[in-house]
N, C-alpha and C positions, 0 to 999 in steps of 0.2 A: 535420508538414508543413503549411504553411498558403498555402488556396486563395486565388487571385487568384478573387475576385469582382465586379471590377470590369471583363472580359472576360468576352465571350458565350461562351457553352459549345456553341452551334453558330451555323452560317453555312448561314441559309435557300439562298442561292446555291449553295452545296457540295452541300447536301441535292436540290436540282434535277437539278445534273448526276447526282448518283448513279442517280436516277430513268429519267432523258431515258439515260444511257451503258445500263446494264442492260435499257431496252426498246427498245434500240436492237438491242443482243446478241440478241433474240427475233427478229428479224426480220431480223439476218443470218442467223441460223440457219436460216432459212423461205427468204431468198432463196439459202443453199449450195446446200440440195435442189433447186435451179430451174441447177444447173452441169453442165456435161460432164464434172466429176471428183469429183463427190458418192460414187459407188459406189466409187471408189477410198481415200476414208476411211474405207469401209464405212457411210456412211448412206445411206439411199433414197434415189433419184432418179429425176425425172420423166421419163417418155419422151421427151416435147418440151423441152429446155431455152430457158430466158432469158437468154442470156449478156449481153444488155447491162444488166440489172441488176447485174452485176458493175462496171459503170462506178462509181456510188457508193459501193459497197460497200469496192471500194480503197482509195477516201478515207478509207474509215471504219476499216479492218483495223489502220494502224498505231498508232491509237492507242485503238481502244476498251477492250482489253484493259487498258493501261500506264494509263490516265487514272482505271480502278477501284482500282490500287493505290497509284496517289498521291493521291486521295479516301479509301482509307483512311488511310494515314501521319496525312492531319489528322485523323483520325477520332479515331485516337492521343492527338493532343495536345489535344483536344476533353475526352475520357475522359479524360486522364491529370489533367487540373485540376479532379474530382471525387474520384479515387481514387488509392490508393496501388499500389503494384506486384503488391503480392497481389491488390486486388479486380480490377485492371484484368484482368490475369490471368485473372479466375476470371470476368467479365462478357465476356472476349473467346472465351473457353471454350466458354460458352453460348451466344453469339451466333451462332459460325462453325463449330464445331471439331463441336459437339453435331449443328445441320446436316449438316455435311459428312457425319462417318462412318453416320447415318440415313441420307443420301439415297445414298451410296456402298455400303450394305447395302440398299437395297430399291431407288430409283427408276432408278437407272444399273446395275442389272443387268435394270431392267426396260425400259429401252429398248434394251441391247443383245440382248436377248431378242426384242423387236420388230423389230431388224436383222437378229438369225439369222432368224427367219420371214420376212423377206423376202424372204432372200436363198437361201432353203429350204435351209436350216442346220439339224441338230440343238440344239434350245436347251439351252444347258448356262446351269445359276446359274454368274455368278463376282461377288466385286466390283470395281465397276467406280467410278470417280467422276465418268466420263462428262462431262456439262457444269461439273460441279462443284470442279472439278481446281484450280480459283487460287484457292479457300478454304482448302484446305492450304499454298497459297504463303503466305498472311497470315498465316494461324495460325504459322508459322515465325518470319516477318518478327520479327512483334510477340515472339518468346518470345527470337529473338537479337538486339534491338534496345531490347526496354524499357528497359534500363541504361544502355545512350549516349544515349536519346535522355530518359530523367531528370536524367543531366547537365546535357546542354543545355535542358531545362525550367527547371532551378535555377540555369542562366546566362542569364538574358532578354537582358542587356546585355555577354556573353562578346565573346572575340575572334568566332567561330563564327557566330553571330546578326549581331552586327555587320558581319562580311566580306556575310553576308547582303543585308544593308540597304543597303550599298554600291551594291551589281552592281546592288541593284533599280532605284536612283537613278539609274543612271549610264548603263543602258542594254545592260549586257553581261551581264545575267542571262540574255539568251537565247542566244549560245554557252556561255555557264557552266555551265548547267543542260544544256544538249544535250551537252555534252563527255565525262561517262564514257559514255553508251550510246555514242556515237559509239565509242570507245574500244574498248568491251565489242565491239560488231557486229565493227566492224576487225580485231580479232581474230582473232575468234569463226570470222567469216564464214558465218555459217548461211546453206543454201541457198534457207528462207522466212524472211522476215522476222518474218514477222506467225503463226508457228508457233513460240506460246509453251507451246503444253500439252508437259507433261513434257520442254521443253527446257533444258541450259546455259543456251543465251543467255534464255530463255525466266524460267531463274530470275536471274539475275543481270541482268537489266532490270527484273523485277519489284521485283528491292530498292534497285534505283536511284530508281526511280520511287516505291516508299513512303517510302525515308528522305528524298527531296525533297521529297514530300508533307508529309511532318514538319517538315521547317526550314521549307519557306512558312507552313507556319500558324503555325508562334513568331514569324514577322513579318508577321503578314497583312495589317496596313493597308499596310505598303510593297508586299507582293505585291500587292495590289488594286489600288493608286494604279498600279504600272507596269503590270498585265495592262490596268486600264481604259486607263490611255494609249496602247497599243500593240498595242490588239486589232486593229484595221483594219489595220496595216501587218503584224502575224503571219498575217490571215486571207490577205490577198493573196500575202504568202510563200508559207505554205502551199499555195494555190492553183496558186503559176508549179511550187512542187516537185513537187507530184502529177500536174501538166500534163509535166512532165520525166520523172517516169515513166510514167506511162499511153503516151506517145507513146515509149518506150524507147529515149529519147536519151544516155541511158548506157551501151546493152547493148551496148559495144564491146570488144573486148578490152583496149585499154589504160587503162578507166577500171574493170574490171570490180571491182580492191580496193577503190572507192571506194563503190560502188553501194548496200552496205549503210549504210557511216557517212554517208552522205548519209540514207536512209530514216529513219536515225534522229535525223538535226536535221529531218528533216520532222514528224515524231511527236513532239519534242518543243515543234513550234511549234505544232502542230494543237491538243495540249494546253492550252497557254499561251492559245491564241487561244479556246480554249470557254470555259476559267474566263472569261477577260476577258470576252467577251460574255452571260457568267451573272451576272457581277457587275454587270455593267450594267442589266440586264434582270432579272433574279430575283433583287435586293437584299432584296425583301420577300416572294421565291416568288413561285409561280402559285395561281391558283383548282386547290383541290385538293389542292395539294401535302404535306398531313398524312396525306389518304387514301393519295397515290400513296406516300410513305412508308413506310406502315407494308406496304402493299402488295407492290410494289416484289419486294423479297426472297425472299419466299415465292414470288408468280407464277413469279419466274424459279424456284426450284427445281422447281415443278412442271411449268415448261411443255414439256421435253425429251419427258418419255412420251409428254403429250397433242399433242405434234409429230409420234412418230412414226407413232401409235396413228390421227390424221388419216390423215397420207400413206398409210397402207394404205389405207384405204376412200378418199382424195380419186382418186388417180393412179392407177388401172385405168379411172376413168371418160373416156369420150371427151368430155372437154372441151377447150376451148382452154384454154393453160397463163397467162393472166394470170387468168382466171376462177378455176381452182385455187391462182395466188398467191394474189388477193385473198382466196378460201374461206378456206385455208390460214391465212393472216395473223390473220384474224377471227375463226376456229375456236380455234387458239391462245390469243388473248387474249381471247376469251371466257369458253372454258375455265377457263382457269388462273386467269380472277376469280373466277368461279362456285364453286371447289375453295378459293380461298384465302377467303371467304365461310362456306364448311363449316368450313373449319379452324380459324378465329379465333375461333367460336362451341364448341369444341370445349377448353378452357384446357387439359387435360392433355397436348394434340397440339403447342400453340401453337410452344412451348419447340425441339420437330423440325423448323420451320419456320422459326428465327430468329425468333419472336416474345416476347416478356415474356408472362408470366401478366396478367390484368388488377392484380392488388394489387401487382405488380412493375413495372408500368409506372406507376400512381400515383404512386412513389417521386419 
């Protein structure tokens, strides 16, 4: 097989959002606990809640999840123009899978441990994978998709890629691209939208979302050129749709089939519109963005315990509850640098954490 070396093997702008989506997820996680139905998913919640920090968070719900697995898909094709099917394989292994099942054996039965004690439960071990649950979705993705999407690798200029290039040109990549989720939800009909852990629609959006992930990056200058042209008219979309449901101009009985495939052309433009304005803006990255990189991945595996492990000792105190967000917030990602800090310097840990050995990352 021989490498195109005449395309970048990553795109500083992909590598942003990965950063900015993932610390994003930290801090919805921080603002659930601050809900009237936190204790109903079983994690702690505060006596006082904040429910208008729920205003943003809506915005954020339908696509933070789906925009990680179509950042991976190009991660895919990033990878796959280095290696062959075996190593990709075998580097996707170590990356996610190696992850996963560590932090599904130690840190997510250690936070559900800190949920029975809260909730003055007997603690029983189990495994749990807890926040870690859509690194199994990928690991799948990639092990039932390597094969088509090496086809289409070794077809740059196929029918496939090309229909691609079309829609991007023409302006109709954004029904194109929103059409099976639309499809999938219609369905489906799930009663949350944005309640992807261990669901159907939950898995079969995640693969929608990574194998499109996949085809934008075999055409990324076209994906670029339309996200950047078309960011401002997605963002304002997006905008009027979330404005449509927060205000639940839909919740009528005769539109109620609709309510989900609509949610999900919203989630797919919300997506559309961040690539475009990262492409715009972090063409070259941010100050930092090597650190927050390498960062990044581990913080979030670590930061679930040291979230719950906070809220016990934050939420008995009689504080006002924006004082305990803020705590909260800062305590977290404090934490979880200070931890991921320990770890990096620790090379035989690294590998548990989604990191390379240092003589592995030279490579």
């Amino acid at each position: 097989m021989t490498t195109n070396t005449t395309q970048p093997t990553r795109f500083l702008s992909v590598d942003a959002v990965r950063v900015v989506a993932l610390l994003l997820l930290i801090v919805y996680h921080c603002t659930a606990m601050f809900q009237p139905w936190a204790n109903e998913l079983g994690w702690i919640q505060n006596d006082r809640t904040l429910e208008i920090l729920w205003l943003p968070m809506s915005m954020l719900n339908v696509w933070r999840i789906p925009i990680l697995f179509m950042i991976s898909g190009m991660g895919v094709l990033f990878a796959m123009r280095r290696r062959n099917n075996g190593e990709l394989l075998k580097e996707r292994s170590t990356r996610i899978l190696l992850p996963f099942l560590f932090g599904s054996a130690t840190l997510g039965p250690l936070c559900s441990a800190l949920d029975q004690h809260a909730f003055g439960k007997p603690i029983i071990y189990e495994f749990s994978d807890y926040h870690l649950w859509f690194l199994f979705n990928i690991i799948v993705y990639v092990v039932v998709c390597i094969h088509p999407f090496r086809w289409l690798h070794n077809r740059p200029h196929g029918r496939p890629l090309n229909g691609a290039r079309w829609l991007l040109r023409t302006g109709w990549f954004v029904p194109a691209f929103a059409l099976p989720g639309m499809v999938c939800f219609g369905i489906l009909q799930p009663k949350d939208f944005a309640a992807y852990f261990h669901t159907l629609h939950g898995w079969i959006y995640g693969a929608i979302c990574f194998a499109l992930g996949f085809v934008c990056a075999c055409v990324m200058g076209e994906f670029q050129q339309a996200t950047l042209k078309f960011r401002w008219h997605l963002s304002a979309l997006g905008i009027g749709l979330w404005s449509i449901r927060v205000l639940e101009l839909m919740h009528i009985p005769e539109l109620h089939s609709m309510v989900n495939p609509v949610i999900a052309f919203e989630s797919m433009v919300w997506m559309l519109a961040v690539l475009g304005h990262a492409f715009r803006h972090w063409s070259n990255g941010f100050t930092g963005l090597g650190y927050a990189s390498l960062a990044v991945y581990p913080v979030y595996i670590v930061h679930q315990p040291i979230q719950n492990a906070l809220a016990l000792v934050i939420f008995p105190m009689p504080w006002d509850p924006w004082l305990k967000f803020a705590l909260l917030n800062a305590g977290v990602l404090g934490g979880s640098v200070l931890l991921f800090e320990a770890i990096r310097r620790m090379h035989w840990l690294r590998p548990l954490f989604g990191m390379k050995r240092p003589a592995a990352a030279a490579r």
